[in-house]
N, C-alpha and C positions, 0 to 999 in steps of 0.2 A: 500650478506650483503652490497656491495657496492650500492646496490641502494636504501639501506635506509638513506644513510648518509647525504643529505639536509632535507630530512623530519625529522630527528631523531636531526637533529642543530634545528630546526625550534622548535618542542615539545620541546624540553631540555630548549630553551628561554624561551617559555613560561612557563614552570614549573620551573622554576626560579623566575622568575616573579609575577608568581600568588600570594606566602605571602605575598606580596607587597599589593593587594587587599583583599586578607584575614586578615592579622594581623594588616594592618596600617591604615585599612579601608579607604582607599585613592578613592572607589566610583566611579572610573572609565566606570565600567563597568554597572554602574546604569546611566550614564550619555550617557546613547544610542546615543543621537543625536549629542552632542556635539562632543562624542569619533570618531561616524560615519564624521562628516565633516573635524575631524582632518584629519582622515585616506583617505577622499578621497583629501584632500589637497596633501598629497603626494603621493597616489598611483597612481594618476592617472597620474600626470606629469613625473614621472620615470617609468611607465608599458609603455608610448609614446615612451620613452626615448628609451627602453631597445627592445621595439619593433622595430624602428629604426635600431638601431644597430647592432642586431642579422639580421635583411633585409639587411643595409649595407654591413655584412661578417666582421662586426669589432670585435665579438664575439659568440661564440654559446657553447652551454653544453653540454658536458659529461651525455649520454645516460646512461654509466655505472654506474653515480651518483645519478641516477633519477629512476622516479619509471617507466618511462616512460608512462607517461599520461603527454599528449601536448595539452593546449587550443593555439590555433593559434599560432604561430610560437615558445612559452613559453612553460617550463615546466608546471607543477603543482604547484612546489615546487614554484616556481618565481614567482608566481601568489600569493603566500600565505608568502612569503615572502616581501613584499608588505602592507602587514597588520601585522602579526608578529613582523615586525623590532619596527615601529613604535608605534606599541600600547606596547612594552617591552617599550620604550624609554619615553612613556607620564603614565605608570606606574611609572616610576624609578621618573622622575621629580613631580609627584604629591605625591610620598614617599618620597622625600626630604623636598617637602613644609609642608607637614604634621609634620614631624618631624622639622621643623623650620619655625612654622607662619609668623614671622614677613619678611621672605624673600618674595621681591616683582620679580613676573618672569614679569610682564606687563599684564594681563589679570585680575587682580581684577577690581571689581565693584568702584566705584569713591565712595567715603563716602558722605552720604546728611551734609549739616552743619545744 
């Protein structure tokens, strides 16, 4: 059982998450390309990051946590953790906007006069 427990955190986010897209229609996920360059905004500088670090010996994971399936030096789970986090985190904030227009996060379009 112990080797479901980062994929089983990872599903559980996400189905948390997903009414967020179902009930507040918040369209996330209809915005392919945008939600795509969010996610490589941060995946790719912390999968460097984290690739690094597991190379340095600053960190490494618990096989018994894992399913163990390793792409390169990373789990499975860390790979997908990577996208997971983030697209929970720009679900939660496009649920907030939704639920209150008039909050400006800095990515609205400039109004024509």
């Amino acid at each position: 059982m112990g080797q479901l427990t980062y994929a089983a955190m990872l599903v559980f986010v996400l189905v948390v998450t997903l009414p967020l897209e179902l009930v507040l229609r918040t369209r996330v996920y209809a915005r392919v390309v945008r939600l795509a360059l969010t996610l490589l905004c941060v995946a790719v500088p912390f999968a460097i990051w984290d690739v690094a670090a597991v190379h340095a010996g600053h960190w490494e994971f618990d096989v018994a946590q894992t399913l163990g399936i390793e792409i390169g030096p990373l789990p499975l789970e860390e790979w997908a953790f990577f996208l997971v986090v983030p697209l929970a985190s720009v679900l939660t904030i496009e649920a907030v906007r939704s639920m209150r227009p008039g909050w400006r996060i800095g990515d609205e379009r400039e109004e024509q006069a």
